[in-house]
N, C-alpha and C positions, 0 to 999 in steps of 0.2 A: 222209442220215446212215447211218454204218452200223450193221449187224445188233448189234454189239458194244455200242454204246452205248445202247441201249437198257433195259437191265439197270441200267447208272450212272444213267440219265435218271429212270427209274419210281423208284428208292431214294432219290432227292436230294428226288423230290416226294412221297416218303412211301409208293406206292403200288407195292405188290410182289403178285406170282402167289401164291394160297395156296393149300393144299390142306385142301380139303373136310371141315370135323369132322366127325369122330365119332356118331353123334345118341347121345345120354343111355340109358342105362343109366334105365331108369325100372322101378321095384320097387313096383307093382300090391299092397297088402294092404286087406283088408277083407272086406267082408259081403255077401250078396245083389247088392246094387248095382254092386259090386266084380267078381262074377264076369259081369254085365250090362254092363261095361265091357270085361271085358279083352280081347274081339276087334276093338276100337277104337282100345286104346291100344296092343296090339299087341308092343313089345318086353319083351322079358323078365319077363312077366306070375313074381310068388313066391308070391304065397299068398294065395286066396280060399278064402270059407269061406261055405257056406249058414248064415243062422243066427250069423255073427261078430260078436262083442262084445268087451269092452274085457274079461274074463276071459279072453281067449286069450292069450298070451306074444307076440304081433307079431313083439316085440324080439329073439325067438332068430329070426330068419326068417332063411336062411341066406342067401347068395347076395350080399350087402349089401356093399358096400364104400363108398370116399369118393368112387368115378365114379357112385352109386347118387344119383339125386333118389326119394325114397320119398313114393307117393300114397298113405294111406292113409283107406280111405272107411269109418266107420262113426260107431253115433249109434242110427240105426232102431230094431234089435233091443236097447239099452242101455235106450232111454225105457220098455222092461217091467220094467225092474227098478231104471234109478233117476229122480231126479226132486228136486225141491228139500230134499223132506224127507233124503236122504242125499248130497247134493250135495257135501260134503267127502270122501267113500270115492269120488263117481265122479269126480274133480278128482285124485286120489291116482292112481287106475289112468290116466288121460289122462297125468296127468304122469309117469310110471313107463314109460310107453308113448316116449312122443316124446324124455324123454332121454335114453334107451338110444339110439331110432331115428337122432337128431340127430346121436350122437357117431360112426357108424356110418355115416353117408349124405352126400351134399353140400346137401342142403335135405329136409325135411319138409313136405310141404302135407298138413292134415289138412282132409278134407272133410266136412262136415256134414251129416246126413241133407236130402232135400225133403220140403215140406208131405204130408203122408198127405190124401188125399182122404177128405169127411166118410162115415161108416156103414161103417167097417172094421169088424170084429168084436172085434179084440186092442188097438190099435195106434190112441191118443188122438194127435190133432195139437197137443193144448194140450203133453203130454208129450213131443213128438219138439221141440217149440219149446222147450222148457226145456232138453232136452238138446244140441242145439245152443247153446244159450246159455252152458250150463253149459263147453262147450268153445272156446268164445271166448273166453269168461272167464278157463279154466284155462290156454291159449296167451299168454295178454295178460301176464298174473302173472310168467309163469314167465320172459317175456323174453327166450326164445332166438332171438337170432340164427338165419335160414334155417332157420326155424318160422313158419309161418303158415297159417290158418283159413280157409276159404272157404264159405261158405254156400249151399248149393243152393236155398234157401227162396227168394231174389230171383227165382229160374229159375221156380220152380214155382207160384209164386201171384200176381195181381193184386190189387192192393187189399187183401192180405189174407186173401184165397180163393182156396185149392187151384186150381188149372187143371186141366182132363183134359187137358190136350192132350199128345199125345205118352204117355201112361198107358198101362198096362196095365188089363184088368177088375178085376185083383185092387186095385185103387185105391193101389198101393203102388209100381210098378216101371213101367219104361219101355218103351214102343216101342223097334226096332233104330236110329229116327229118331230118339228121345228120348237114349237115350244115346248117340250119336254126336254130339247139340249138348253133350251134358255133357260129355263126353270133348274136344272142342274147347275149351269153355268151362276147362278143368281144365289143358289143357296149356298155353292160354295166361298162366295165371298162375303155372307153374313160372318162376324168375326166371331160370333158364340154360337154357331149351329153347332152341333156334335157331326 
């Protein structure tokens, strides 16, 4: 056959040469965790913050557009300051958050803090679970389309108990081993990564 027809041939059965996308624009925001990630995930890390909570503005983060899938990781440092008793003010700042981010980006994955290992000093695990809940909740409500919630708590504990494994001493943050299954675990549930 010749060289020429093979172009008609591949077309007719659906199957043409492509050229290679793009990889995603991913726009990296959050807390501790967040800056623990970004040499993992690597592209166009925006804005980490030692210490980020749902008081920061996210949503001016500049760099953002609609090629933009936005991870953003916090929870941890919030569970100091809210918790069930003010659970409608921290649902208000979540959702003020994510639907600036939303309208701004091609998906939002919001990640949820992991279990605190027990005898921290600041930093209750009863309270880091409230506040992960609290942002499940507030993503569910809010029903945005390419908005969705992930939970680090499955990763991080058995049974219900904290794990060390992959931990830091400070009982709070990762080994370069630990956040590198997170950061796996995280891009695999962006719904447009390749």
């Amino acid at each position: 056959m010749p060289k020429r027809w093979l172009p008609i041939l591949l077309s007719a059965v659906g199957v043409l040469p492509c050229q290679a996308q793009t990889p995603p624009n991913i726009a990296l925001l959050g807390d501790s965790f967040a800056v623990g990630l970004a040499p993992f995930v690597k592209p166009k890390v925006r804005q980490t913050v030692v210490g980020g909570s749902v008081q920061h503005y996210w949503e001016d983060t500049p760099g953002i557009d609609r090629s933009s899938q936005i991870v953003i990781v916090l929870g941890t440092n919030d569970s100091l300051d809210y918790g069930t008793a003010n659970a409608a003010v921290y649902a208000h700042q979540v959702g003020r958050i994510v639907t600036s981010l939303v309208q701004r980006g091609r998906e939002v994955l919001w990640v949820g803090p992991p279990c605190i290992l027990p005898g921290h000093t600041t930093l209750s695990d009863d309270r880091v679970r409230e506040v992960d809940a609290l942002q499940r909740e507030t993503l569910s409500k809010l029903g945005l389309p390419r908005v969705q919630h992930v939970s680090l708590r499955p990763m991080t504990e058995r049974g219900g108990i904290c794990t060390t494994e992959n931990r830091e001493p400070d009982q709070v943050h990762f080994t370069a081993r630990g956040y590198e299954a997170v950061t796996r675990f995280i891009l695999s549930r962006l719904t447009f990564y390749p």
